[in-house]
VMD Tcl script that draws the C-alpha trace (Angstrom):
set ca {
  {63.72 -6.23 -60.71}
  {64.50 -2.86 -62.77}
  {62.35 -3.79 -66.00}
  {59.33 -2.02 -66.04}
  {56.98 -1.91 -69.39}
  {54.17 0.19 -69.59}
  {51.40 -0.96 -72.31}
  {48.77 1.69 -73.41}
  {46.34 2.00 -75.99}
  {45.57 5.07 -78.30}
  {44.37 6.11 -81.23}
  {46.80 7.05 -84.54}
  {45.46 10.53 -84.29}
  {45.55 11.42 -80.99}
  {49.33 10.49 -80.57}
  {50.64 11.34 -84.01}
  {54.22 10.33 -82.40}
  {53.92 7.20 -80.67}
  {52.20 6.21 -84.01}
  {54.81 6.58 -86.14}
  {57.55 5.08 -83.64}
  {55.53 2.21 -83.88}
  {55.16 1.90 -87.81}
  {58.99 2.51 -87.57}
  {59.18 -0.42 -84.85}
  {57.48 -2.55 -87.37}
  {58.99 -1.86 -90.41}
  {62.76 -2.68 -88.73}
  {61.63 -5.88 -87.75}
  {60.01 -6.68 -90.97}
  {63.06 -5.63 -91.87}
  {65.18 -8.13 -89.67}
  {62.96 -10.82 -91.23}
  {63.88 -10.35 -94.62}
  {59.55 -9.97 -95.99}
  {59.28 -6.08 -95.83}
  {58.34 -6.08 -99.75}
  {55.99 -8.59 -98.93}
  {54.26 -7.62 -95.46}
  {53.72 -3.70 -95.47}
  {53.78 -2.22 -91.95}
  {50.91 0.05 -90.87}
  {51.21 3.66 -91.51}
  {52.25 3.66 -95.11}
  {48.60 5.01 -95.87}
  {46.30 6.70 -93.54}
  {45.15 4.28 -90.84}
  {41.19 3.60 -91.00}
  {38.91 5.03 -88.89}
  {38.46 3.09 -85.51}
  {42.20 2.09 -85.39}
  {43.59 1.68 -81.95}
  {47.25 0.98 -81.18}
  {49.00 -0.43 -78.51}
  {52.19 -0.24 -77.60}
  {54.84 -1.73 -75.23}
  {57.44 0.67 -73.77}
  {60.56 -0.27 -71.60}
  {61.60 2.26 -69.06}
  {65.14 2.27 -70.10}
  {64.67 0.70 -74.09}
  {61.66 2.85 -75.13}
  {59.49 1.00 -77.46}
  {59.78 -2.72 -77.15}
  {56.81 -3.52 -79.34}
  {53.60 -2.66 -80.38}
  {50.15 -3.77 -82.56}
  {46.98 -2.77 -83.91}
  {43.45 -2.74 -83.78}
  {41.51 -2.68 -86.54}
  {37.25 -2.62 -87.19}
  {36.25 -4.17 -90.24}
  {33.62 -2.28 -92.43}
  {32.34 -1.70 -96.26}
  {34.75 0.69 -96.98}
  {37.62 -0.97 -94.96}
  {39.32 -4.12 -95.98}
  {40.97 -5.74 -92.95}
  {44.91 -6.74 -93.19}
  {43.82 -10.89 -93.56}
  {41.72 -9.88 -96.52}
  {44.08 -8.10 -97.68}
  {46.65 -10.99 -97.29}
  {44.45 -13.83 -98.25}
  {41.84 -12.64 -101.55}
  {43.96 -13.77 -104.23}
  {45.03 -17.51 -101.78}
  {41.70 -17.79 -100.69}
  {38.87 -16.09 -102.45}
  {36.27 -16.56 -99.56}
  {37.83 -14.58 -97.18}
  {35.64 -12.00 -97.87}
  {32.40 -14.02 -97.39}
  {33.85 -15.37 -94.30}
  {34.88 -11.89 -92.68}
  {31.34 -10.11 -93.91}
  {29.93 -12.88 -92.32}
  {31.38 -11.97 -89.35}
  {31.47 -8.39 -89.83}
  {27.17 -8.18 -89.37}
  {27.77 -8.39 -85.33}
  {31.08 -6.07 -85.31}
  {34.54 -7.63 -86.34}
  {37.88 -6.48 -85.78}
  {41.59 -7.89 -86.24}
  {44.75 -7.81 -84.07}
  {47.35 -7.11 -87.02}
  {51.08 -5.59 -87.09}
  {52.20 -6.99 -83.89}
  {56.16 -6.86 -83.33}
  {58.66 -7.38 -80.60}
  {62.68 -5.98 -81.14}
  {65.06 -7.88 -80.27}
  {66.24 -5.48 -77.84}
  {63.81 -7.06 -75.13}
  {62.75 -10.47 -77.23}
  {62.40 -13.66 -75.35}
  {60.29 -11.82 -72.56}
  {56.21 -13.01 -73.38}
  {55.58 -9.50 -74.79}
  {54.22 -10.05 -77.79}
  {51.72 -12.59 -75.30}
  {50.75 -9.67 -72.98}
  {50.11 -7.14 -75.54}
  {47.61 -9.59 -77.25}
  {45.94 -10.46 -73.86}
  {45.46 -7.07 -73.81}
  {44.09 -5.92 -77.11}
  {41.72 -9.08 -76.93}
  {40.34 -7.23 -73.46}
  {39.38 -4.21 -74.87}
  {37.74 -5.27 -78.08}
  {34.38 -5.74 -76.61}
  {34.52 -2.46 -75.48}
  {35.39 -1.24 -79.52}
  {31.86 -3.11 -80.27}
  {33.65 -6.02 -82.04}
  {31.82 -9.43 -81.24}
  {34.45 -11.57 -83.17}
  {38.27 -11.09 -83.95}
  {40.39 -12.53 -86.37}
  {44.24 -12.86 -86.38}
  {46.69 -14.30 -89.55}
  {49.46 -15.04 -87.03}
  {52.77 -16.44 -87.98}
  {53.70 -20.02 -86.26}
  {56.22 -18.86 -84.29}
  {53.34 -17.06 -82.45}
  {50.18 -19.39 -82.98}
  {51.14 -20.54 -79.14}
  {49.70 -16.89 -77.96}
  {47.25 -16.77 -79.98}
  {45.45 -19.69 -78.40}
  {46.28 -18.59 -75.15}
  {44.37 -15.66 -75.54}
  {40.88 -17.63 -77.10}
  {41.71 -17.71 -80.80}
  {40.81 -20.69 -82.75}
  {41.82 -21.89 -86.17}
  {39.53 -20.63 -88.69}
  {39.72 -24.47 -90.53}
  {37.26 -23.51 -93.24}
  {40.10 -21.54 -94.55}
  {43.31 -23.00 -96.61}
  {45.16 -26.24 -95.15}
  {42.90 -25.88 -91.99}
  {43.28 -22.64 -91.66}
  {47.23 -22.42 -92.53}
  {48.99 -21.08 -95.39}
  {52.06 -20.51 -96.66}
  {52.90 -16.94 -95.89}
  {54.24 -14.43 -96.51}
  {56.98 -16.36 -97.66}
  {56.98 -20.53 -98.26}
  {59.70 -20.52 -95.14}
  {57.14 -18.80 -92.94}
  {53.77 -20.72 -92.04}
  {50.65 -18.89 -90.73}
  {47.33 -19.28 -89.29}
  {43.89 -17.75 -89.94}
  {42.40 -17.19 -86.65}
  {39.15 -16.40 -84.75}
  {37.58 -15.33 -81.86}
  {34.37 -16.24 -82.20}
  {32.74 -14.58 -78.85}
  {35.00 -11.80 -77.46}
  {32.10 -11.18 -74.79}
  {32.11 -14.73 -73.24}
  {35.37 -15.61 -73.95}
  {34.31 -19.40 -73.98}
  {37.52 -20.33 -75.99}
  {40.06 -18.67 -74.32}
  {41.87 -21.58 -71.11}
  {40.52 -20.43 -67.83}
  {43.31 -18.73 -66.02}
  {44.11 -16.77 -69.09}
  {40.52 -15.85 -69.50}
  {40.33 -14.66 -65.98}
  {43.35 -12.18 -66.73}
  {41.78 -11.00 -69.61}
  {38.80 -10.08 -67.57}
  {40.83 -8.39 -64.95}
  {41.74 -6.22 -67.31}
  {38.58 -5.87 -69.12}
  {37.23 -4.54 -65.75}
  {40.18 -2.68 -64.50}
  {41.91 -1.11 -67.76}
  {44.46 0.54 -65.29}
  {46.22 -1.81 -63.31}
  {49.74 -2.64 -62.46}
  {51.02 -6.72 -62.36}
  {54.05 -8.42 -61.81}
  {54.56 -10.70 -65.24}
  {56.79 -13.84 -65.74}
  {55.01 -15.37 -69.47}
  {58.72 -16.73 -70.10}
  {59.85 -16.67 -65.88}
  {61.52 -13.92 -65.41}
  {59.57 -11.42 -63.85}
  {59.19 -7.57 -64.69}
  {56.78 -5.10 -63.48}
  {53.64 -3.95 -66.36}
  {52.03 -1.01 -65.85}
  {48.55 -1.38 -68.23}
  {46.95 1.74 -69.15}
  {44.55 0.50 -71.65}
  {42.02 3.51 -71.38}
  {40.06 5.97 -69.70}
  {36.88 4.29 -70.84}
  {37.35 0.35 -71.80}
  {35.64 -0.98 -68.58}
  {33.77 1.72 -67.13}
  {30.01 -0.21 -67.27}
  {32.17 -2.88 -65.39}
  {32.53 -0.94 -62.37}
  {29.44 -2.15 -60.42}
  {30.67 -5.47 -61.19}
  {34.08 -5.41 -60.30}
  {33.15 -3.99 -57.36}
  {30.39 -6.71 -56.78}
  {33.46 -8.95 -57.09}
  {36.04 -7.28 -55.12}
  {33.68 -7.66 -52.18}
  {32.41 -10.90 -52.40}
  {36.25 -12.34 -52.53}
  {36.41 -9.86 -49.09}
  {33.81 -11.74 -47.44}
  {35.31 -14.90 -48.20}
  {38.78 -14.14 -46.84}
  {37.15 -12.91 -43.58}
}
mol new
graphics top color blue
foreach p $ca { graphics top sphere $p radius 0.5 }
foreach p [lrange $ca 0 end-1] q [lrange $ca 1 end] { graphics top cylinder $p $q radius 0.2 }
display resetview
């Protein structure tokens, strides 16, 4: 097993960089896809305040993929607003709405081809969706392609069916279906399947960890390194946990 992927989180400003590798990233596989005048990549303007990034990096491939964060405010329109005012004029209701307890969106998420067929795009999402309590977003929405709707359900997102054709449109092109999507309680994580929401708690707790993944079967080592702080009033906990599964194995 030589493929090892290492999947941290920063912020656009603090890694001036990594950021624009990963508009680059994007904007190649927009690219590949044939709707780069229609889907803009991030980076083209200056990201909003609150943005977090996360990327995947192979230890031989560099940057395998990547996404982003983003906090919804009054002076920030989020990417599925963006995407959806002149289809569906409610969006905006329906993410101010949401935007009272703290919203946020998973948006610009890409995998190259280079290491495609591997769950990434799956494991970068489980990931963002564990940190986003700690960002002080309650709910999350996601306008997700159908090719990746599977992950997005994995990870707790529903369909937001108030929305379009119960909550799908016909975009960004009439080839291409997508999905309006919501996490309605990113503390509880009530909607997310069990298993999956137990790994998303893992690393909710433990931000730095290291796993052996298989999403498609074929294993590979990931090395998460989500952040110095995501986690840290979880301690007690974790710890609470870590010993009562001790006392049970005695």
């Amino acid at each position: 097993m030589n493929d090892l992927i290492t999947i941290r989180a920063f912020r656009p400003e603090e890694d001036p960089e990594s950021y624009n590798a990963y508009v680059e990233g994007h904007r190649s596989v927009l690219t590949e896809m044939g709707v780069l005048s229609v889907v803009k990549p991030g980076g083209l303007q200056e990201p909003p305040e609150g943005t977090v990034i996360l990327v995947a990096e192979h230890n031989a491939l560099g940057m395998v993929g990547g996404l982003r964060i983003e906090r919804a405010s009054s002076r920030h329109r989020l990417p599925i607003q963006q995407a959806l005012v002149s289809l569906e004029p409610c969006i905006d209701e329906v993410i101010g709405d949401l935007t009272e307890d703290g919203c946020g969106e998973i948006c610009g998420l890409w995998n190259t081809s280079r290491f495609a067929g591997r769950g990434v795009p799956l494991l970068l999402s489980e990931a963002a969706v564990s940190m986003v309590h700690h960002l002080g977003m309650r709910h999350l929405v996601c306008f997700v392609a159908h090719y990746t709707l599977r992950h997005a359900l994995k990870v707790g997102f529903q369909l937001l069916d108030s929305l379009g054709d119960g909550g799908a449109f016909n975009y960004p092109i009439p080839r291409i279906k997508s999905f309006a999507m919501v996490i309605p309680d990113t503390v509880l994580l009530s909607t997310a399947p069990g298993n999956w929401r137990t790994r998303i708690l893992s690393l909710r707790c433990r931000p730095f960890q290291d796993r052996i993944e298989a999403p498609t079967g074929i294993p590979y080592a990931v090395r998460y390194r989500l952040s110095t702080t995501v986690g840290a009033h979880y301690k007690p906990l974790y710890q609470h946990i870590a010993l009562e599964k001790a006392a049970a194995r005695a």
